[in-house]
C-alpha positions as CSV (number, residue, x, y, z in Angstrom):
1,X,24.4,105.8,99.8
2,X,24.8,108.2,97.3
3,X,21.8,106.4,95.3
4,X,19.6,107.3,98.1
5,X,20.8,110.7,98.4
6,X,20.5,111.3,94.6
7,X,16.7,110.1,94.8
8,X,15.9,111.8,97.9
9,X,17.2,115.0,96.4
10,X,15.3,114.3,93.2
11,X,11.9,113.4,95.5
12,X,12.4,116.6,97.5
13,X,12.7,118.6,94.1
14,X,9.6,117.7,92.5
15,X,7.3,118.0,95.9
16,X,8.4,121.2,95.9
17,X,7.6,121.8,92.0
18,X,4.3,119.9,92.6
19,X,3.5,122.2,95.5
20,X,4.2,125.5,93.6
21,X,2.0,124.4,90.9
22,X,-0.4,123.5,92.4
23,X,-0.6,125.7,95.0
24,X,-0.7,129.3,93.2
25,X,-3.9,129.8,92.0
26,X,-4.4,131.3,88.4
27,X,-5.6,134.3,88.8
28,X,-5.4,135.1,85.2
29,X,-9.2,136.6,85.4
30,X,-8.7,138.5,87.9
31,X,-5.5,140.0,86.1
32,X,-7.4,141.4,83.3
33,X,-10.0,142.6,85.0
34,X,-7.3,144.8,86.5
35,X,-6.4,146.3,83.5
36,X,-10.0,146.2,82.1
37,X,-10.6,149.7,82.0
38,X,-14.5,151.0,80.6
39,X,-15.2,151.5,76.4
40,X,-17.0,154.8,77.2
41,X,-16.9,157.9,74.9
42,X,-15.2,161.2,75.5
43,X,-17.8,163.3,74.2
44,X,-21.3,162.5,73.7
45,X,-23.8,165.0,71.9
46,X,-27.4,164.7,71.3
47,X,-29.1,166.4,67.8
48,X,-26.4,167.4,66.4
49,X,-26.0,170.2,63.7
50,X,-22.6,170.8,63.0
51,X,-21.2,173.6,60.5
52,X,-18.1,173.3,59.0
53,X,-16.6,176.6,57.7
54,X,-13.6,177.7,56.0
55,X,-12.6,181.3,54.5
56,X,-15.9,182.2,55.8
57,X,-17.3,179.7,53.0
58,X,-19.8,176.8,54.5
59,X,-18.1,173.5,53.3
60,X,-20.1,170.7,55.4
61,X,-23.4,171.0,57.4
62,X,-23.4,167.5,59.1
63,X,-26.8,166.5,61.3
64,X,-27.1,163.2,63.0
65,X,-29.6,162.4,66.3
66,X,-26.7,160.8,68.1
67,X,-22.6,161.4,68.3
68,X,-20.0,159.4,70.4
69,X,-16.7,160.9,70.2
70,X,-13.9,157.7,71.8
71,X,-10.6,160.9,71.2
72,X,-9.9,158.7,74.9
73,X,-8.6,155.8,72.8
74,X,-5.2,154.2,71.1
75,X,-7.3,154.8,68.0
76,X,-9.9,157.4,67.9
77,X,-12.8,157.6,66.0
78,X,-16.5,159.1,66.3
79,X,-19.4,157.3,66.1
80,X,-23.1,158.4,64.7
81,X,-24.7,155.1,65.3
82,X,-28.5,156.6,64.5
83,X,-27.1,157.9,61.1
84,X,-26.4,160.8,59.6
85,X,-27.3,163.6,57.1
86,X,-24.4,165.7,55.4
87,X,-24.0,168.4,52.9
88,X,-21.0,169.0,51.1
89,X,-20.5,172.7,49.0
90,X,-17.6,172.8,47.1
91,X,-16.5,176.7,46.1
92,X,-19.3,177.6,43.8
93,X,-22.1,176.9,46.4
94,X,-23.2,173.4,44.6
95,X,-24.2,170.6,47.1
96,X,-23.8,167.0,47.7
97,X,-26.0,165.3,49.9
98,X,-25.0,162.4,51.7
99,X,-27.0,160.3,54.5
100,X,-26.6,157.0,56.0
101,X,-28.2,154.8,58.9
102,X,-24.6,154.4,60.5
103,X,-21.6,156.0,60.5
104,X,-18.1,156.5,62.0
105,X,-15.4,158.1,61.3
106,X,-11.8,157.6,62.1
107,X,-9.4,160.4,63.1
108,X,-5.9,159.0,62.3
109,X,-6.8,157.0,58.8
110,X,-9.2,159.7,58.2
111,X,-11.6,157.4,56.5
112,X,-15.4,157.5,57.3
113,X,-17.2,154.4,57.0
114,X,-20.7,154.9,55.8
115,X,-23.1,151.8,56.6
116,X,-26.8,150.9,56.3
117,X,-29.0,152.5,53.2
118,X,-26.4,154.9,52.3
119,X,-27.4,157.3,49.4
120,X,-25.3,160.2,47.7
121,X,-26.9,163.0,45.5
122,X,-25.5,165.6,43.5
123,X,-27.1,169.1,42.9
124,X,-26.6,167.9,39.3
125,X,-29.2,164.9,39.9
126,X,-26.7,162.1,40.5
127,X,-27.6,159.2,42.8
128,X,-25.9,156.6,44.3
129,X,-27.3,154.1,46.2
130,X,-25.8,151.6,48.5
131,X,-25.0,149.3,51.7
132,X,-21.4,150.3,52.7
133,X,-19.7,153.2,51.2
134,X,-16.3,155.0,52.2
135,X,-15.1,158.3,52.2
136,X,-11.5,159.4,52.3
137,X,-11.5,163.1,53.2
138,X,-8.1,163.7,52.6
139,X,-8.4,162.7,48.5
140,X,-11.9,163.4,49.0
141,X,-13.1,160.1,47.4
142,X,-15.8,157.8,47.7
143,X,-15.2,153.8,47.3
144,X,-17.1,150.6,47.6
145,X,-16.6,147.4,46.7
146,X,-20.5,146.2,47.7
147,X,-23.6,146.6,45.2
148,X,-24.6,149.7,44.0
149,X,-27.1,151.3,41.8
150,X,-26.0,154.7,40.1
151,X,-28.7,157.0,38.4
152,X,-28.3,160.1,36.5
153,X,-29.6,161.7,33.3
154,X,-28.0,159.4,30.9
155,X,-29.9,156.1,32.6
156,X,-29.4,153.9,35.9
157,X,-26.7,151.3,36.1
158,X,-25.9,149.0,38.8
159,X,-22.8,147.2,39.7
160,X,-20.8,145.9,42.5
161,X,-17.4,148.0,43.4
162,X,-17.0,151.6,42.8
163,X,-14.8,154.3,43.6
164,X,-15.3,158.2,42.5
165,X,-14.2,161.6,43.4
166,X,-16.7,163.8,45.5
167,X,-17.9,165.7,42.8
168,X,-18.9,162.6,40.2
169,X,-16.2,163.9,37.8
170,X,-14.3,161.0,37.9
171,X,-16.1,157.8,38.3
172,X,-14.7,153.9,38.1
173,X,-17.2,151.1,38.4
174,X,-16.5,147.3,38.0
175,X,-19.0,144.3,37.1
176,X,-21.6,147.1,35.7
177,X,-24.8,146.2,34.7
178,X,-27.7,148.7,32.7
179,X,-28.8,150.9,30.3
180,X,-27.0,154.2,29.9
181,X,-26.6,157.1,26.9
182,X,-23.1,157.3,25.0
183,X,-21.4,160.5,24.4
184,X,-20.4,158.7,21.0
């Protein structure tokens, strides 16, 4: 007898397991769809001509045809994704000129991410040329690690990988190719 009660028991269990699986329906989907919430910007601007100022001193005049700012994210950034054209003055008036078929910057890391025929030139005639170039704004320095093509008045040389200071004072390249003038 206690056989039969022992199976019966054991039956009754696993109908009722059975029947709980099988009977909730996953509704996994519909779960995130419920906490799908849209990827829409906070701020959207059209021709843009932004002046940044400080001590009464311009230091960057950015222009772009299109800005998306996402500030309504976990990680904020803002987005030019029809390029952009920026000039830097440092504290004796001289200019940098930067522009790029993409860009987007991000406000925690404070790294811009330049993308897409991006080309640098100095007021001293100083051009770099590449595909992907970054900017950290708080060291104020440039780095890549995709080809490049570098010109000034001592030649043109081309690489792949380079990092340098805003200004072109400080410059390191890797795998460099080209023909430039010594000092020595």
């Amino acid at each position: 007898m206690s056989f039969f009660k022992k199976n019966s028991f054991i039956f009754v269990v696993t109908v009722f397991a059975v029947t709980l699986f099988f009977g909730c329906e996953s509704n996994f989907k519909e779960v995130q769809k419920s906490n799908f919430s849209e990827f829409i910007p906070g701020g959207d601007a059209d021709k843009l001509n932004l002046k940044y100022t400080d001590s009464g001193l311009i230091k960057v005049i950015l222009l772009s045809p299109k800005m998306l700012d996402y500030n309504n994210v976990a990680f904020p950034f803002t987005e030019f994704p029809k390029g952009i054209d920026m000039t830097f003055y440092d504290n004796k008036a001289k200019t940098t000129r930067i522009t790029a078929n993409y860009a987007i910057s991000y406000a925690i890391t404070n790294i811009i991410d330049l993308q897409g025929k991006v080309k640098i030139v100095s007021q001293d005639g100083q051009t770099l040329e590449t595909e992907q170039l970054f900017y950290d704004q708080k060291n104020e320095w440039f780095f890549t690690e995709k080809k490049f093509k570098f010109t000034d008045i001592k030649g043109v040389s081309n690489g792949q990988g380079i990092d340098f200071s805003k200004d072109f004072k400080m410059i390191n390249s890797q795998k460099i190719t080209g023909e430039v003038e010594s000092e020595e």
